[in-house]
C-alpha positions in Angstrom: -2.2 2.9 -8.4 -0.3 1.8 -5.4 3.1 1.4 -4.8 5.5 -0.9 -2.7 5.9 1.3 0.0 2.8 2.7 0.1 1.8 -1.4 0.9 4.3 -2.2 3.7 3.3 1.8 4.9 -0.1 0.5 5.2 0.5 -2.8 6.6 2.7 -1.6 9.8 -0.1 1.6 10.2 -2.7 -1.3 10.9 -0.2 -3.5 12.7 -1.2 -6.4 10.0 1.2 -8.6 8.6 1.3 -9.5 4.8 0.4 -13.5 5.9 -3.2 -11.5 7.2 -3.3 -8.9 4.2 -3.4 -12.1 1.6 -5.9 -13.7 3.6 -8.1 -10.9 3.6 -7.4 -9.9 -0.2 -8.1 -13.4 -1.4 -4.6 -13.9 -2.6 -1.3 -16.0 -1.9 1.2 -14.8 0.5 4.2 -15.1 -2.5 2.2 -12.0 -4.5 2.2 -9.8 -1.7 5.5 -10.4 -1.1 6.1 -10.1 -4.8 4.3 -6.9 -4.8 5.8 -5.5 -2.0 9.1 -6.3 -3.4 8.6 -4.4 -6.7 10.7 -1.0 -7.3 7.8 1.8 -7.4 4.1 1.3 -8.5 3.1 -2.2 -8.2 2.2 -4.0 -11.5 0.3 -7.0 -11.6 -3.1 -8.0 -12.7 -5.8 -5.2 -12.1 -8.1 -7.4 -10.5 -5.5 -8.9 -8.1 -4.1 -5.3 -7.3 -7.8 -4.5 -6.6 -8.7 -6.9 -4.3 -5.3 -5.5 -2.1 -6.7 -2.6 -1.8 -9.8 -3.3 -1.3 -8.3 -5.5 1.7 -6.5 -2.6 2.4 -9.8 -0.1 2.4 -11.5 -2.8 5.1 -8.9 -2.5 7.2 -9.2 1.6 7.8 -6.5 2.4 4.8 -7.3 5.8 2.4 -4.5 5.4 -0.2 -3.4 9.0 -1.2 -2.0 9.3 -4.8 1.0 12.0 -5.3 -0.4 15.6 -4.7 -3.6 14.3 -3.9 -5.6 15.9 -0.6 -6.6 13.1 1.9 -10.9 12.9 1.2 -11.2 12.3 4.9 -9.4 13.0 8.8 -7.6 10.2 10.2 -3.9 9.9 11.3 -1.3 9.0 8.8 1.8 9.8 7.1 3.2 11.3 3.7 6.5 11.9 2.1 7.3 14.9 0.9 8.3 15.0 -2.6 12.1 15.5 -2.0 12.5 12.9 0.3 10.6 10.3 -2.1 13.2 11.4 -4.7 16.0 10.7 -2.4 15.6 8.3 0.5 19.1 9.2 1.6 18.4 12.9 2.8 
């Protein structure tokens, strides 16, 4: 699974934008946008949301689900659990 923010996250880490991120996922500008969009975990078709992160993956991205370890070294960023639950502080 991968949410909203974890996309636009992921996108300004790699400095791409989400024009670039269709073109190398194989898919229209309008879904990323939709997808980025969406409140939470992004919902679409499975093979669409695959080829995302897939794009993602090629582009140096290791997705890291909620209390998940990162598999490998690399620089990155995480929210801690009570600021994902409130944004606001």
């Amino acid at each position: 699974m991968i949410t909203a923010a974890q996309m636009r996250a992921a996108r300004a880490l790699t400095g791409i934008d989400q024009k670039t991120l269709a073109e190398r996922a194989g898919v229209s500008l309008p879904t990323i946008q939709r997808m980025e969009a969406s409140d939470g975990v992004v919902r679409g078709v499975v093979d669409t949301l695959m080829k995302v992160i897939q794009a993602l993956d090629d582009v140096g991205v290791e997705l890291i689900g909620e209390n998940r370890a990162s598999e490998r070294g690399g620089r990155g960023v995480r929210l801690k659990a009570a600021a994902a639950q409130n944004p606001q502080g």
